[in-house]
N, C-alpha and C positions, 0 to 999 in steps of 0.2 A: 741253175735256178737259185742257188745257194746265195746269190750277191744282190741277190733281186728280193728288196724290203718288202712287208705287207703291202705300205701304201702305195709303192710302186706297182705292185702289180694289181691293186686292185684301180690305180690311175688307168692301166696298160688296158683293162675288161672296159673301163667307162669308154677309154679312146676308139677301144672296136663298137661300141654300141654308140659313138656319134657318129662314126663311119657308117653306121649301116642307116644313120638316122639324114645322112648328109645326102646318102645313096638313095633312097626313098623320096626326098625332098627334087630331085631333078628329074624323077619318073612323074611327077606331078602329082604324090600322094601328100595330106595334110601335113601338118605338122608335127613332126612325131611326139614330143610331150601334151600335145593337146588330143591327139586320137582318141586315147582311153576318155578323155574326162567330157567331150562335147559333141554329140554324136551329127551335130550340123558345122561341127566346124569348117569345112569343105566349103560349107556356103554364105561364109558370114566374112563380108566384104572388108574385116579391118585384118582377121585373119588372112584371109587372101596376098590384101595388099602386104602384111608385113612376109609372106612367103613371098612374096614378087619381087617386092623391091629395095626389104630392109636388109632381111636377111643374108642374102650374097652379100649387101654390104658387110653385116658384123662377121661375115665368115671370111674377109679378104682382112679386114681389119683390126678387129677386137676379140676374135676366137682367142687366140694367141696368150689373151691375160683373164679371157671374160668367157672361157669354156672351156670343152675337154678336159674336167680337173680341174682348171685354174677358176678363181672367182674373188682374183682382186680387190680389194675396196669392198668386199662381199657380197660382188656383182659376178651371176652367170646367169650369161641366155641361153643357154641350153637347156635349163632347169625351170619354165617360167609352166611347170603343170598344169596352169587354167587359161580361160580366156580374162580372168580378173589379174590374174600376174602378169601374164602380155600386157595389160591396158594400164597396167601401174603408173597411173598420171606422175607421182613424185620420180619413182625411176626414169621414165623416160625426160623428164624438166631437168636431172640431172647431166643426162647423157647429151639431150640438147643445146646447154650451156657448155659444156664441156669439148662437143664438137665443135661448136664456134669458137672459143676459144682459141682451139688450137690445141688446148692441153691433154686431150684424147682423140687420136691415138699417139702418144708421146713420141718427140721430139726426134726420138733415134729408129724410128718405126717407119713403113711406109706412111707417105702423108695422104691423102684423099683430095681431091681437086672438087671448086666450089660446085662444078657441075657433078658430082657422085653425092656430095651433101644431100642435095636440095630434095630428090625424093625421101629422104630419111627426115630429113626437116619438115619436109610438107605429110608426110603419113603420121610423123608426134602431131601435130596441128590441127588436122583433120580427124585423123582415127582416133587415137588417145586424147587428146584435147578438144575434140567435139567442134573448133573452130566452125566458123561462118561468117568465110572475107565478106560477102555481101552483106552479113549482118555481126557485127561481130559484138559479143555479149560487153555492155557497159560493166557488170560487175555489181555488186552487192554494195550498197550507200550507210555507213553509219550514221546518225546527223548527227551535227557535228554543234558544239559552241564556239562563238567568239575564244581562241586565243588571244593574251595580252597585248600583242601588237594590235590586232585586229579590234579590238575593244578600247583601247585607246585611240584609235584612226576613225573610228566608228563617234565616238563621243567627241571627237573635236568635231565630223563633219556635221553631225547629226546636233550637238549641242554649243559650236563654239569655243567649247572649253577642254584645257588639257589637262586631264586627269592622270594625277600620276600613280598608275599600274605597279610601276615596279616596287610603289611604297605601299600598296595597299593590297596586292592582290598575292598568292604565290607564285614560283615562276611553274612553267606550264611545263606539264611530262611530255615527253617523243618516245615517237614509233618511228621507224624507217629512217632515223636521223633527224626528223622535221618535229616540228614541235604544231603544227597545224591537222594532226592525224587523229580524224573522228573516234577512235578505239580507245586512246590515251586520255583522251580530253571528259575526264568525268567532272562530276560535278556532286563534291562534298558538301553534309549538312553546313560546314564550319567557311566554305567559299558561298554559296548560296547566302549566307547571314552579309558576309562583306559584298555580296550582289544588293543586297536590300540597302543595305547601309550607303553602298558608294552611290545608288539612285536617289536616296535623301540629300548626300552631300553635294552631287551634281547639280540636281535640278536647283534647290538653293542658293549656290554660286551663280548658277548659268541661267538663272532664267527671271524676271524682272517681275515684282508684286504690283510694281504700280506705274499708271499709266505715262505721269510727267514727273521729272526732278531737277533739280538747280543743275544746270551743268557742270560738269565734272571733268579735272584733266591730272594725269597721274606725272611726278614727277619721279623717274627712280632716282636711288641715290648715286649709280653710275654716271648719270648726267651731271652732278655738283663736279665743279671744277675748282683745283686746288687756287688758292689767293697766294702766290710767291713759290712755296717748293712746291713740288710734286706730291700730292696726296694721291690715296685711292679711301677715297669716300667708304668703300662699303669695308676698308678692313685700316682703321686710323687706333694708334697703339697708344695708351693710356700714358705709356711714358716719352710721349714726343709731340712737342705742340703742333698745330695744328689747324688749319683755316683754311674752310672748302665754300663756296657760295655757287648760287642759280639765280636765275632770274624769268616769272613771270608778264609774258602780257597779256593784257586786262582790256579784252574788247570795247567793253562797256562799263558805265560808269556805276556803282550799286555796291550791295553790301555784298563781300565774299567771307568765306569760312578757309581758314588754313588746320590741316589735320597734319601733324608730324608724327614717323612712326619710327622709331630708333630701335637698338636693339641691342647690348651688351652680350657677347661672346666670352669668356672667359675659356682656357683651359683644362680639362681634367679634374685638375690638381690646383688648389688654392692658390691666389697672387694677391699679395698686398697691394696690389696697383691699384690708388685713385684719381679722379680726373675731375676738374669741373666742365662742364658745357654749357655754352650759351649761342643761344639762336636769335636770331635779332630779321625780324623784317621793315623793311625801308632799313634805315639808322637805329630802328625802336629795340630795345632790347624785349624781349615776349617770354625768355626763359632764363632760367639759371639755376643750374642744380649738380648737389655731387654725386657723382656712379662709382660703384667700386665692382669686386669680382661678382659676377654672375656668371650661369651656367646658361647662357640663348634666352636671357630673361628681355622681355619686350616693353617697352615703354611709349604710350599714345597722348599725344599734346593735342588741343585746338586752342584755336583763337580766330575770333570775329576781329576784319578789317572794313575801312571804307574806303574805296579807292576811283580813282577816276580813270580815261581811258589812258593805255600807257607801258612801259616796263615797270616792272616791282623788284624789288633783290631781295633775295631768301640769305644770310650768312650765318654758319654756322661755326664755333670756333672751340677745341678740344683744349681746355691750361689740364699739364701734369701738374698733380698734388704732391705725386709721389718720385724720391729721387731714384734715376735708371740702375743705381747701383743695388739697390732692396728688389729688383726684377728676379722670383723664380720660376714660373711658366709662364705665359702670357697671359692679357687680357685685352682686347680693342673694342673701339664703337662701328656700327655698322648706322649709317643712315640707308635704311629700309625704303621709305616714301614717303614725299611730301603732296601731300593730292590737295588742289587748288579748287572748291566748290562756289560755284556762281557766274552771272548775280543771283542771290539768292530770292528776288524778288519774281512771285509767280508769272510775270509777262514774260522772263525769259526762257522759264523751264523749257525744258525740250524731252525725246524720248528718251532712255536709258539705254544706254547700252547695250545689243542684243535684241532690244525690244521687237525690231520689225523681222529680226527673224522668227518668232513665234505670234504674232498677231499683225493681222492686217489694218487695222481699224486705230486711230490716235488714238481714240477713247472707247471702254466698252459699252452699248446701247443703254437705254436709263429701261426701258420695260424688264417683263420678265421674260414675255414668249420671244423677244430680241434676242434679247441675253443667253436665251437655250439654243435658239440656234445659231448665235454667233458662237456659244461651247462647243455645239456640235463640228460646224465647220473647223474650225480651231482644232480641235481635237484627233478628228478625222482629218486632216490633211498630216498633223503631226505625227500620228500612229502608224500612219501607211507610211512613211516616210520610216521612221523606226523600226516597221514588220517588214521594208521591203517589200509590199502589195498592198493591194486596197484591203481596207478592212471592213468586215460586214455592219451591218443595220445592229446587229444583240452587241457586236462587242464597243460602237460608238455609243448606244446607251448606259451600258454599265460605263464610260469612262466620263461622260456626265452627270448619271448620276451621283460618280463620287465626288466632281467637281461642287455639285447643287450642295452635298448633303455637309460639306467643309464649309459653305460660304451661307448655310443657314444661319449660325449665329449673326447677329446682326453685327457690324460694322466691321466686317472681313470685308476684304476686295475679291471684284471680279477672277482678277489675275492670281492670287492666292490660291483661289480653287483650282484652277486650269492648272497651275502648279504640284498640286496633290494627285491630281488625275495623270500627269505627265512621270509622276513618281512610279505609278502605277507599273505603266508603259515600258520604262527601262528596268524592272524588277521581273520583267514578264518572260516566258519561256518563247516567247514567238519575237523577242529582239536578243535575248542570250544565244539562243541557238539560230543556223540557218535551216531553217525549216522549208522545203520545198514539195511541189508540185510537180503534175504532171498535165501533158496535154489531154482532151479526150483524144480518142482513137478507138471511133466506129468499129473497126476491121480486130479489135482485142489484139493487137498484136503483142506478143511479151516483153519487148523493150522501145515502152514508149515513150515520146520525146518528154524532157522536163518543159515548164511552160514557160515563157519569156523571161518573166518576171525569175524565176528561178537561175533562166541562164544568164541574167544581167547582172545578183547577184554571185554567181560563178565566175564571170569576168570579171568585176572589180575586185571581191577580193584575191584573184589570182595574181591580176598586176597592179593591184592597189592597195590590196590589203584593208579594206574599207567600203562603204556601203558604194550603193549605185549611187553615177550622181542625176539631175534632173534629166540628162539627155537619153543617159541608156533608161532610166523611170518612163520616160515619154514613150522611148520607141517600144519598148513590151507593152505599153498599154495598150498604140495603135496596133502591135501585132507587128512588128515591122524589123523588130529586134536580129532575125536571122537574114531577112533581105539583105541587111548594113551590114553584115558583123565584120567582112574585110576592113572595112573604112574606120567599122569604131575599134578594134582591134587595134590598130594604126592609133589610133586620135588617144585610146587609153595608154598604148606605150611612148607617145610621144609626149603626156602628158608629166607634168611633174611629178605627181602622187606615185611615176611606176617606180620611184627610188626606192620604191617598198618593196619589189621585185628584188630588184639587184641588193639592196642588201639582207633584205629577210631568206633568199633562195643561197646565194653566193655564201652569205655567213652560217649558214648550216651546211648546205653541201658541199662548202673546200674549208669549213670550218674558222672563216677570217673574225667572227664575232666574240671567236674563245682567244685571240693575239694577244688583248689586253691584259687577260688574266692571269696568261702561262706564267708560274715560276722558272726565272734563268738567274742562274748562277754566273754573270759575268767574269770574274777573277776566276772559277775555275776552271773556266771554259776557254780563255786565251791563255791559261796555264799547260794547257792539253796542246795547246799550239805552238808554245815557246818552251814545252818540253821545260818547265819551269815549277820549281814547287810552289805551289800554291798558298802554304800557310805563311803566315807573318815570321817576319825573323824575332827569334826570342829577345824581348825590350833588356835593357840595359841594367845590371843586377845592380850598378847603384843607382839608378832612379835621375840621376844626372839628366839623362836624355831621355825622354816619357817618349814610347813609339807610338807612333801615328802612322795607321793605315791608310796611304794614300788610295784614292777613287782610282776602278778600272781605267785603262786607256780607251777603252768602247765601253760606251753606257747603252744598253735599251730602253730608254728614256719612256714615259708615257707616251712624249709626241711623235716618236719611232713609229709606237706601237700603231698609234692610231693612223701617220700616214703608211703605216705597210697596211690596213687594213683599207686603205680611201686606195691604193695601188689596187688591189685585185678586185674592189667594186668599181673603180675607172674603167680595169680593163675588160668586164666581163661589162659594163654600163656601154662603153665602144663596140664593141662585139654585136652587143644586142640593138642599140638607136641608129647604128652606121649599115646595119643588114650584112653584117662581114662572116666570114665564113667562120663555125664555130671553132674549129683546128686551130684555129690562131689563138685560142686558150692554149693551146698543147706549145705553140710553138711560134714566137713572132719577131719580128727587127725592130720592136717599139716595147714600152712599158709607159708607165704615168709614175712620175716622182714631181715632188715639189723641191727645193733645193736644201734642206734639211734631209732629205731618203736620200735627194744625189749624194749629197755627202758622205750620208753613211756607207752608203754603196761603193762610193770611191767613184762617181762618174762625174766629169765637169760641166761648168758652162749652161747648169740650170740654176737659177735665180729666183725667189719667190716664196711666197708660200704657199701658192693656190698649186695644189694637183695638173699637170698638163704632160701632152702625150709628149715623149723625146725617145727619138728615133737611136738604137744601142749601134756602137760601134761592130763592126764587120766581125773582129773575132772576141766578143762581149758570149760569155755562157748562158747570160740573163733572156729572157725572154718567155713568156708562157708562166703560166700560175705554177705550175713546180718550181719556177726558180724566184717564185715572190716571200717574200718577206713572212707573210700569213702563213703559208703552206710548212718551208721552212723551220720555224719556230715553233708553231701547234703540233708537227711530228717529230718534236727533239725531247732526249730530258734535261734534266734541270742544271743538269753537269755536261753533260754530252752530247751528240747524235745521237741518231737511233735509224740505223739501217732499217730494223724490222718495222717499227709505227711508221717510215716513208716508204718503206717498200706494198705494207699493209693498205697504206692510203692510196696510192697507185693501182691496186689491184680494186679496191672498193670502188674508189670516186671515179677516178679513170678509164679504166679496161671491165669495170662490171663483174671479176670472177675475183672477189673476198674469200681469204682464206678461212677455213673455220677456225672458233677459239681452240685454245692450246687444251689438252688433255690436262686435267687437275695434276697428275704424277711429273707432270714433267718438269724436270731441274730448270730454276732459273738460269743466267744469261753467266751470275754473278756467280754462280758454282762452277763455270766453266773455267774464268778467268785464274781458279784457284790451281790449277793446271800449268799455270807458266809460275813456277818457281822464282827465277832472279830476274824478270820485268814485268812493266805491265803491256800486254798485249792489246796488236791493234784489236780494232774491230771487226774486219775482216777473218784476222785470225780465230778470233772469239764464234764468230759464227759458223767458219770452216771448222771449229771441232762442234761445235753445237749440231750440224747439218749430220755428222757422222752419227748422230744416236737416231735410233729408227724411229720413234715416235715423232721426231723434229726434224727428220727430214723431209717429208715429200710436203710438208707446207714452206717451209724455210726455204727452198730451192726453187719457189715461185717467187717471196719475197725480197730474200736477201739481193738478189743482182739487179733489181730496182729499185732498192735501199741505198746500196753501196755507189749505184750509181750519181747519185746526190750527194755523196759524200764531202766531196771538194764542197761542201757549203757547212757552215757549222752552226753549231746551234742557235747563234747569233745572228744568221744569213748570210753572213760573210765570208768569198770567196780564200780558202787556204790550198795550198803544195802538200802541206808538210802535218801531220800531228803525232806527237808522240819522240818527233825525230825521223820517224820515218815518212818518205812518200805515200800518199792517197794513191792507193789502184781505185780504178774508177770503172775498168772493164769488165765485162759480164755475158751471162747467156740466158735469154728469154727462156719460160717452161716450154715455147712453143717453137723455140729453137734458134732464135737469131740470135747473134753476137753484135755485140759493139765495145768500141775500146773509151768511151767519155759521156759525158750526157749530151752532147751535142748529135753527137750517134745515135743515141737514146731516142731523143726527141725528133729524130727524124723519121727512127723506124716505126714511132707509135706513131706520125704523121701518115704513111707512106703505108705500112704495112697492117697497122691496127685503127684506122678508120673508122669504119665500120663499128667495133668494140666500142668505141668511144662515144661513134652517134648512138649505140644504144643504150650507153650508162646514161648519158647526159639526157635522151627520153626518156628512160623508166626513172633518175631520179627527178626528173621536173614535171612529168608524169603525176608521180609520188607527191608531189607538192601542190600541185594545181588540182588532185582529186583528195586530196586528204587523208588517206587511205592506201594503203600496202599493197604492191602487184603480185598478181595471183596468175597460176598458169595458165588462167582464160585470156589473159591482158596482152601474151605473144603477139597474136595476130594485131592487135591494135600498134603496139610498140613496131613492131615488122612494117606495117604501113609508114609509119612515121620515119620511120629509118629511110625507109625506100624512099622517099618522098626527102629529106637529105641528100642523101647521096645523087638522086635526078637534079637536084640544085644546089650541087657543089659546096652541100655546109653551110647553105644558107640560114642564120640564123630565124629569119622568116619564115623558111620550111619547118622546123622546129616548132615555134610559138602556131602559125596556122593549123600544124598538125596537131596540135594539140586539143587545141579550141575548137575544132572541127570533126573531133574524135567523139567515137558510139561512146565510152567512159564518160567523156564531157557534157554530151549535148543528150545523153540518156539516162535512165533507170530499170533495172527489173520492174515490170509492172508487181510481181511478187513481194519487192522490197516497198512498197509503198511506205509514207511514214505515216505509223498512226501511235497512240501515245503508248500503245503496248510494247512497240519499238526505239521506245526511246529509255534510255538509262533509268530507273528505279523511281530518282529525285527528279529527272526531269518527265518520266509520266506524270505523275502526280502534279506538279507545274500545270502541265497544259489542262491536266482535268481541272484545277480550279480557277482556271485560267478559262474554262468554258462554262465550267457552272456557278462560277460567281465572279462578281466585281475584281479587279487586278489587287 
C-alpha cells in the first residue's frame, strides 16, 4: 500500500462506487447521482431516456476521460447530482458539436458509427433542448435598423438618389461576423442627429419643389474629349497646355442658360503653379481667368446664349503661366460639369427630374380641399412605400398636416410642403428600423406566422439588401405572398439587386471585403521565398552612385486586390444562380479570373478584363475559395503566412468547430522562434514546438494541420516549393483523424468525408445573416432540417436558400417577443412614442 498515493487511492474508492453505480443501472434502478436528490426521478421521461439510451453510450465511449476520476475539459457525467445538471443545455450543445465533429471521442479512441450518434443527438434535441420538429421555436427577434448597405439601397430605391453612407454615417458594429445583427446595431444620440440631418439633405437633392422647369442636360467633364493630345479633363496639370472640347445639340430654337462648374485641386503642400483658362462657346470666347493653388476650391460660370436648332461646341483651353521647372507638389483643373438649361422659354418647360416618381399629377389642384387630398394620397402612397406597409388614417394626418402647416406662408409651393412632410418620413423610427408584424391567429398559438408584409420585407433584404419592390408590396397585400414564394424566391435571385447577397454574405463570411485593406509586405515576403535578405544593400559611402530601391518582382496591385475579390463573389455568384452544388466552394476544376488575376496566377490563354469562368488544368492546386486570392491574403501576415489564422478560418468558416481564443498567458508564436539559435525556422517547426506547451496544444492540433496545409500558397497567393530554403511539408492529420499528404488531399477529404460539417456551417452562417441575429441551441432542430434537406439534394444550392426562407426562424415569431416600443433600444422607444403621439 506504501506505493499507492492519496489520490490514487482515493481515484481506486470513486472507481468501486461507479462500479456499483454501473451495477444498479442494468438492474433497472434510477440513476445513481440522481436517487438522493429527486424522488420521482424513476418517472421523469428525459431521465429515463438518458438511462436508456445516452448512457451506455457515454459509458462505451467517454467514461474513459469524462468519469471514474477523470473530468477532462472539466467534464464528468458521473457527477451530474440533479436533474438541472443532467439538463445543462450549455454542456450538452457542447458535447453535440463535438460529437459531430468527430473531435469527441478523439481520433485514437473507438469511434462511434452515425447510427450509435443519432439517439444521443436526438435525446440533446428533444430532452434537453425541448425541440419540436413539427414546430420548431423561430427564436427571440431583436429589431433591427437599416445597416449602411441597407440604408443606402433603401434611399436609392425608395428616393432615386445615392447617398453616400460611407461619408456620412459610421461604419456599422457585428455580431456573429455580420454586421446586419439586430443586438449590435444601436442607435446613438450622435447617429440619430446624422439620421435627421441626412433626411434634410436627401429629400432636398432628391425630391423636386416645383412643378415645371426649362429642361436640363448635364454634361460631365469625363465626356470633354482632348483637341490633339490626349487629355483627361477631369485631372489637366497647370503646368502642361491643354485643350479639351464637347459639343451640344439643341433641339429647338430659344434662349438656353450654360452653367460651368470647374474646380482647382491643389496638393497638400503649396505649388506656385498658375494657369490661365478659357472657355469659349461656338468661336465666342465667355471666360478668361487666372487659377493658381487651391485646396478643392470650386469655381461656377453662367452665360445666357441664343441658339437655333443644331450642334454647339463647348472648348475649353488650360495656357501654363508657370515654367515646369518652379513644379513642387502638384496643382490641376478638374472640369466638374457643364449643364445645358433650356429653351428657357415656358412653352418648353417640362417635369424635373424625379418628379413623376413622387407625384402623379403635372400640376398640383388650384382648390384647397383638392390640394389636401391630393397631400393626402401623395403622402400616403409615399410612407407606406418607406414603412414597408400601409400606413393608418392618424399617421397620414399628421404627415399633412405638417405639409399644410409649411406652405401656410404665402407663396411657398405645393411641392415644398410634401417635401417637409417626406422629411418627416425618413427621420422616423418605422423607416429606420424594420419594424414588424404578425398574423392574427385565432387558435393563440405561441409561434405565430409574421404577416406578409413583414415577410416581403425579410426577402428583399435577405437577397437584396433593400426594401420590397412593387411586386412582392402587391402580393402581401392580396395575401398571396406565401402561395408564390418558390417563384418569387427565384425571380429575387435571378434579379440583379441579389449581387447584394453575394457580396454583402461572401464578404463578411470568407471575409473578401477586408482583400483591399490587408497590409502586405511584398519585398519581404518573396525574400522568405528566395531565402534572400530583404533590406537594401548599404548605398555607396561616396554618394557617387545614390541607391535606388527597385519595385517588387510581384506587386499586389489595388487591381489584384479587387479582381481577387470579383474571383470569390464570381464563384460563390455561380454556385448560387446556376443551382450547383455548394461543395464546389470547397473544391472545383473552374475558378473566374480576368486576364490580369490569370497572370498573376501564372495561368494562360485568358484575355480581358471582364471576370469569366476558366476551367483549371488537371493538376492546377487552385480551385475552391481556399485556394482564392481573398481567402489567401486576409489569413496571412504582413510579412508571412500564418498557418494558425488559415487553419483558424477553416475550422470557423468551413467545418463550424472555432477554436476558442488563446489563454491571455500564453507566449506568442515570436517567443518560440527565439529557440533556434543560428537560423530562422520554418513554420512548421515553430509550431511543432509551440504545440509542445500544454496550454497550445489541444487547440493548435486542430488548427495547425489545416494551416500548414495551405501552406504551398504565400501570403501573396502565389503558389511556392521552397521558403526559407527549405521544402513546404504540406501533410497533416485531421483532429478527427484523417491524414493527407497535400491540399488536394485536403480538399477532397473535406469533400468526401466532412460534407455534412460544411452544409451546416454554411446554414448556420447564412442562417446568421438572413435572421440577423446569433444561433441559439433552440436553432439545432431548424439548422438539422436544412442540412437534411442538402444532403436529400446533393448540395443543391437551392436546398440551401428554400431552407432557409421556408424556415419557423424565417417565416415566424415568438408570439412573446412581439415588438412593442418597450422592446426596442432606449432611443429608439422614444422614437416610435413620438412618433405616435405627435407629428414626425
Amino acid at each position: 500500500m506504501t506505493s499507492f498515493s492519496t489520490g490514487k487511492m482515493a481515484r481506486v474508492a470513486r472507481l468501486l462506487g461507479k462500479i456499483i453505480a454501473v451495477s444498479s443501472l442494468t438492474t433497472g434502478a434510477c440513476l445513481t447521482p440522481l436517487a438522493g436528490t429527486s424522488a420521482h426521478a424513476d418517472s421523469d421521461p428525459a431521465v429515463i431516456d438518458f438511462q436508456q439510451t445516452v448512457q451506455p453510450f457515454l459509458n462505451k465511449y467517454c467514461y474513459d476521460c469524462h468519469a471514474d476520476g477523470m473530468d477532462k475539459g472539466g467534464i464528468a457525467f458521473d457527477e451530474l447530482k440533479s436533474r438541472a445538471e443532467l439538463l445543462d443545455r450549455d454542456l450538452w450543445w457542447k458535447v453535440l458539436k463535438n460529437v459531430r465533429a468527430g473531435v469527441m471521442p478523439p481520433a485514437k479512441k473507438a469511434q462511434p458509427t452515425a447510427e450509435e450518434k443519432r439517439p444521443l443527438e436526438q435525446w440533446i434535441k428533444t430532452d434537453v433542448f425541448g425541440a419540436d420538429p413539427a414546430n420548431p421555436d423561430p427564436g427571440r427577434v431583436t429589431i433591427r435598423r437599416l445597416n449602411r448597405v441597407e440604408y443606402h439601397n433603401t434611399i436609392r430605391d425608395l428616393m432615386g438618389f445615392d447617398f453616400k453612407v460611407e461619408e456620412e454615417f459610421p461604419p456599422d458594429d457585428s455580431g456573429y461576423g455580420f454586421d446586419d445583427i439586430g443586438d449590435v446595431l444601436t442607435v446613438s444620440p450622435l447617429l440619430l442627429e446624422k439620421y435627421m440631418r441626412a433626411a434634410e439633405a436627401i429629400v432636398t437633392a432628391a425630391v423636386p419643389t416645383i412643378a415645371r422647369v426649362a429642361p436640363e442636360r448635364i454634361i460631365r467633364g469625363a465626356d470633354f474629349r482632348g483637341v490633339g493630345d490626349k487629355v483627361d479633363p477631369e485631372r489637366m496639370t497647370f503646368y502642361k497646355a491643354a485643350k479639351v472640347a464637347q459639343s451640344f445639340s439643341a433641339s429647338q430654337a430659344g434662349n438656353y442658360r450654360v452653367l460651368v462648374d470647374l474646380a482647382v485641386k491643389g496638393a497638400f503642400d503649396f505649388d506656385p503653379g498658375r494657369c490661365r483658362v478659357v472657355f469659349k462657346i461656338e468661336e465666342t470666347e465667355r471666360l478668361q481667368k487666372e487659377l493658381g493653388w487651391q485646396d478643392n476650391k470650386k469655381y461656377h460660370f453662367e452665360y445666357d446664349v441664343k441658339w437655333q436648332p443644331g450642334e454647339h461646341r463647348f472648348e475649353l483651353e488650360l495656357q501654363p503661366l508657370t515654367p515646369p521647372d518652379q513644379k513642387r507638389t502638384s496643382v490641376d483643373l478638374q472640369i466638374a460639369t457643364v449643364t445645358v438649361q433650356g429653351p428657357t422659354e415656358k412653352v418648353y418647360w417640362t417635369a424635373p427630374k424625379n418628379y413623376d416618381r413622387f407625384f402623379t399629377r403635372a400640376e398640383p389642384p388650384k382648390s384647397r380641399a383638392e390640394r389636401r387630398q391630393y397631400a393626402r394620397e401623395t403622402l400616403r402612397r409615399f410612407a407606406s412605400k418607406a414603412y414597408r406597409r400601409p400606413v393608418d388614417e392618424a399617421t397620414v394626418n399628421r404627415l399633412v398636416a405638417i405639409a399644410e402647416a409649411y406652405n401656410a406662408p404665402a407663396g411657398r409651393r405645393f411641392e415644398e410642403g410634401i417635401a417637409q412632410a417626406m422629411i418627416g418620413v425618413l427621420a422616423s423610427p418605422h423607416f429606420l428600423f424594420r419594424v414588424e408584424q404578425t398574423e392574427l391567429d385565432p387558435s393563440g398559438g405561441k409561434n405565430p406566422l409574421i404577416d406578409e408584409y413583414s415577410l416581403a420585407s425579410r426577402l428583399s433584404y435577405f437577397l437584396w439588401s433593400t426594401m420590397p419592390d412593387e411586386e412582392l408590396t402587391r402580393l402581401a397585400a392580396k395575401h398571396e405572398l406565401r402561395k408564390n414564394l418558390d417563384a418569387q424566391v427565384r425571380r429575387l435571385l435571378d434579379d440583379p439587386r441579389s449581387e447584394a447577397l453575394v457580396q454583402n454574405f461572401t464578404g463578411q463570411w470568407l471575409q473578401a471585403r477586408d482583400v483591399e485593406g490587408i497590409a502586405i509586405n511584398e519585398r519581404r515576403i518573396l525574400a522568405r521565398e528566395s531565402n534572400e535578405d530583404p533590406r537594401p544593400p548599404a548605398p555607396d559611402p561616396t554618394g557617387k552612385r545614390p541607391f535606388r530601391f527597385a519595385p517588387p518582382k510581384v506587386q499586389l496591385t489595388r487591381e489584384i486586390r479587387v479582381a481577387m475579390r470579383q474571383e470569390t463573389e464570381s464563384t460563390f455568384n455561380y454556385v448560387a444562380r446556376q443551382d450547383r452544388s455548394v461543395l464546389e466552394l470547397l473544391d472545383a476544376d473552374y475558378t473566374f479570373l480576368n486576364e490580369r488575376l490569370a497572370q498573376y496566377y501564372g495561368i494562360t490563354n485568358v484575355t480581358g478584363g471582364l471576370m469569366r469562368r476558366v476551367t483549371l488544368p488537371k493538376d492546377s492546386p487552385r480551385g475552391g475559395v481556399l485556394t482564392e486570392g481573398t481567402v489567401l491574403v486576409v489569413t496571412s501576415n504582413p510579412t508571412r503566412t500564418s498557418p494558425v489564422k488559415r487553419g483558424q478560418f477553416v475550422l470557423d468558416n468551413i467545418l463550424g468547430m472555432p477554436a476558442p481564443p488563446p489563454p491571455p498567458d500564453v507566449p506568442p508564436l515570436e517567443a518560440t522562434e527565439k529557440k533556434f539559435d543560428n537560423r530562422e525556422p520554418t513554420l512548421r517547426e515553430i509550431l511543432a514546438e509551440h504545440r509542445d506547451k500544454p496550454l497550445c496544444s489541444s487547440c493548435h492540433s486542430r488548427m495547425d494541420p489545416l494551416g500548414l496545409a495551405l501552406d504551398n500558397f504565400s501570403a501573396l497567393a502565389l503558389w511556392r516549393d521552397k521558403e526559407l530554403g527549405s521544402s513546404i511539408d504540406a501533410t497533416g492529420k485531421l483532429i478527427s483523424g484523417e491524414s493527407f499528404h497535400d491540399l488536394r488531399d485536403l480538399k477532397r477529404i473535406l469533400v468526401e468525408r466532412h460534407s455534412t460539417d460544411f452544409y451546416r456551417c454554411l446554414t448556420e452562417k447564412m442562417l446568421t445573416y438572413a435572421l440577423g441575429r446569433g444561433l441559439e441551441y433552440y436553432d439545432v432542430q431548424t439548422v438539422d432540417q436544412i442540412v437534411d434537406r442538402l444532403t436529400q439534394n446533393q448540395g443543391r444550392f437551392s436546398a440551401l436558400l428554400t431552407g432557409i426562407v421556408e424556415s419557423a426562424p424565417f417565416q415566424k415569431r415568438r408570439a412573446a417577443g412581439a415588438t412593442t416600443a418597450t422592446s426596442l433600444p432606449l432611443e429608439s422607444a422614444r422614437l416610435v412614442r413620438a412618433q405616435t403621439d405627435s407629428p414626425p
